[in-house]
C-alpha positions in Angstrom: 104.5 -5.9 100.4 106.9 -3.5 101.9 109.4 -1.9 99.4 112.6 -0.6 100.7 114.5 3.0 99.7 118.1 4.0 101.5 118.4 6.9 103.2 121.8 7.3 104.7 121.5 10.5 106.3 119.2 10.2 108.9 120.5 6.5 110.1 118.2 4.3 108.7 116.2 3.0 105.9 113.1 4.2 104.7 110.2 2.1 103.9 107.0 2.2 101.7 104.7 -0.2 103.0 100.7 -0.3 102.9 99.0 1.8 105.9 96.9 0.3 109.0 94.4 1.0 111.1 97.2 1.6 114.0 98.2 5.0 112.0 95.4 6.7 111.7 96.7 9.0 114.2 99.7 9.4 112.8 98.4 10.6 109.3 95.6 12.7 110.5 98.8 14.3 112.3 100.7 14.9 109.3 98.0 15.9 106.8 96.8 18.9 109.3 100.7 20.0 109.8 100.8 20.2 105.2 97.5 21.5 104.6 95.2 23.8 105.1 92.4 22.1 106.2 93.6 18.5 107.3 91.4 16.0 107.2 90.9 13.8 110.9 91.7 10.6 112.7 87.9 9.4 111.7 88.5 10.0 108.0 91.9 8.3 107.7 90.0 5.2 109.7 87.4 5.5 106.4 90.1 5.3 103.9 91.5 2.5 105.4 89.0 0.0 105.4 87.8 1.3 102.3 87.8 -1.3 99.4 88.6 1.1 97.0 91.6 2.8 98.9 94.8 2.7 98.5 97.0 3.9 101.7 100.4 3.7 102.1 102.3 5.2 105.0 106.8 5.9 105.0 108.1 5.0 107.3 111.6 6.0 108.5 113.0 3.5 111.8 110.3 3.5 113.2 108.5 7.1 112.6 106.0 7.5 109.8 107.0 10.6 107.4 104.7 10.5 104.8 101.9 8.7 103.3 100.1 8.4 99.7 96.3 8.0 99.3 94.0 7.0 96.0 90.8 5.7 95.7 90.1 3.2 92.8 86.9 3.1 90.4 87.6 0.8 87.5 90.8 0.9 86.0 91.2 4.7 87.0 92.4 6.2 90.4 92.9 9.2 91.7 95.6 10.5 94.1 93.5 12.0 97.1 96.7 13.3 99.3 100.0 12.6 99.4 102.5 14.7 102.2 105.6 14.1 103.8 106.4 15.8 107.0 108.0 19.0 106.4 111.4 17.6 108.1 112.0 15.5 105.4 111.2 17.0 102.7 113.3 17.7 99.7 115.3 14.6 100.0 113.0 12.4 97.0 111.4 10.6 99.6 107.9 11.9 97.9 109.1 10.6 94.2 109.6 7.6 96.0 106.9 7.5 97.5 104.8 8.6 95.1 106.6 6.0 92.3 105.9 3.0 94.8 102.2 3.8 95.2 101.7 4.3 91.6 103.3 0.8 90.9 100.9 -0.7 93.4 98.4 0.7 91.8 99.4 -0.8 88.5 99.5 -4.1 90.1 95.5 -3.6 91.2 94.8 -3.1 87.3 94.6 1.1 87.4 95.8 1.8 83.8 94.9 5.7 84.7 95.8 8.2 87.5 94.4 11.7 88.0 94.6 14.7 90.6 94.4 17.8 91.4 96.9 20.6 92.2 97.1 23.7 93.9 98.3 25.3 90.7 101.0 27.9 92.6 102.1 24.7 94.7 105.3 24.4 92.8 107.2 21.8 94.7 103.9 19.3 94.0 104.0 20.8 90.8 107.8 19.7 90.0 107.1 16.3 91.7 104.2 15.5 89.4 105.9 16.1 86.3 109.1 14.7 87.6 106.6 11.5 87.8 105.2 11.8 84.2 101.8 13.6 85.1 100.4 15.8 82.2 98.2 18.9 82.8 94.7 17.9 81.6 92.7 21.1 82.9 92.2 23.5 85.5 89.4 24.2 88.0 89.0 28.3 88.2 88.8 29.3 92.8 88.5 25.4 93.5 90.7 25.5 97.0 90.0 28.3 99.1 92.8 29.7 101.5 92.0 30.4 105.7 92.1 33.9 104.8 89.5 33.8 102.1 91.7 33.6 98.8 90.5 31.5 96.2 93.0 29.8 94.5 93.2 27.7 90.9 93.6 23.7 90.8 95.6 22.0 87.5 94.2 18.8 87.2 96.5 16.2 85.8 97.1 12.6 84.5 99.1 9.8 84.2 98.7 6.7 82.4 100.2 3.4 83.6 99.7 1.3 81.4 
């Protein structure tokens, strides 16, 4: 199922469509360029044939911007990664994003979303409670920085249902 936004700006429309094999590349690409320590070709490859992942890539003409990840247990997922290349950013391509894959995930029978949060990240920070994610705790020095710092995660939920 693809689900279509607009985006006049950059002269075309933007998609939300589930992820293949084909962009592993791609997303091992754009998680290293958002995060500290990005996570490889090999492990995007994993996620995608997992059975309890949920990838979905956006795509923009033919370029792929973003992506969302979860993996399911039960009725509960969590959010692994979600990033949109730094070039599009602060254009609500990651609430739409994020809003699609959540409604996907609804339609697999997850009636409850958590993750984690880099607790000074505040543009993720704005997103998930833009989206209706709650705190529901905090990890003390859970992500450590390239120059040592150790920093505090929020954790946070969302019900679906």
């Amino acid at each position: 199922m693809i689900t279509w936004l607009t985006e006049w700006w950059r002269g075309g429309a933007a998609a939300v469509e589930p992820a293949t094999l084909r962009d592993a590349s791609r997303l091992a690409q754009l998680h290293g360029a958002s995060f500290h320590r990005g996570w490889g070709e090999g492990e995007f490859e994993s996620m995608l044939t997992g059975r309890n992942t949920l990838v979905h890539r956006l795509r923009i003409g033919r370029n792929t911007v973003g992506f969302a990840v979860s993996r399911m247990a039960a009725d509960e997922a969590e959010i692994l990664s979600i990033a949109v290349a730094e070039s599009h950013r602060g254009r609500g391509l990651s609430r739409n994003l994020l809003l699609t894959h959540l409604g996907h995930l609804a339609g697999r029978g997850v009636r409850t979303v958590f993750l984690e949060v880099e607790e000074n990240n505040q543009p993720a920070r704005r997103l998930y409670d833009r989206t209706g994610f709650s705190v529901a705790g905090r990890r003390e020095r859970y992500y450590r920085e390239a120059n040592g710092e150790q920093l505090n995660a929020v954790l946070m939920r969302r019900d679906l249902s």
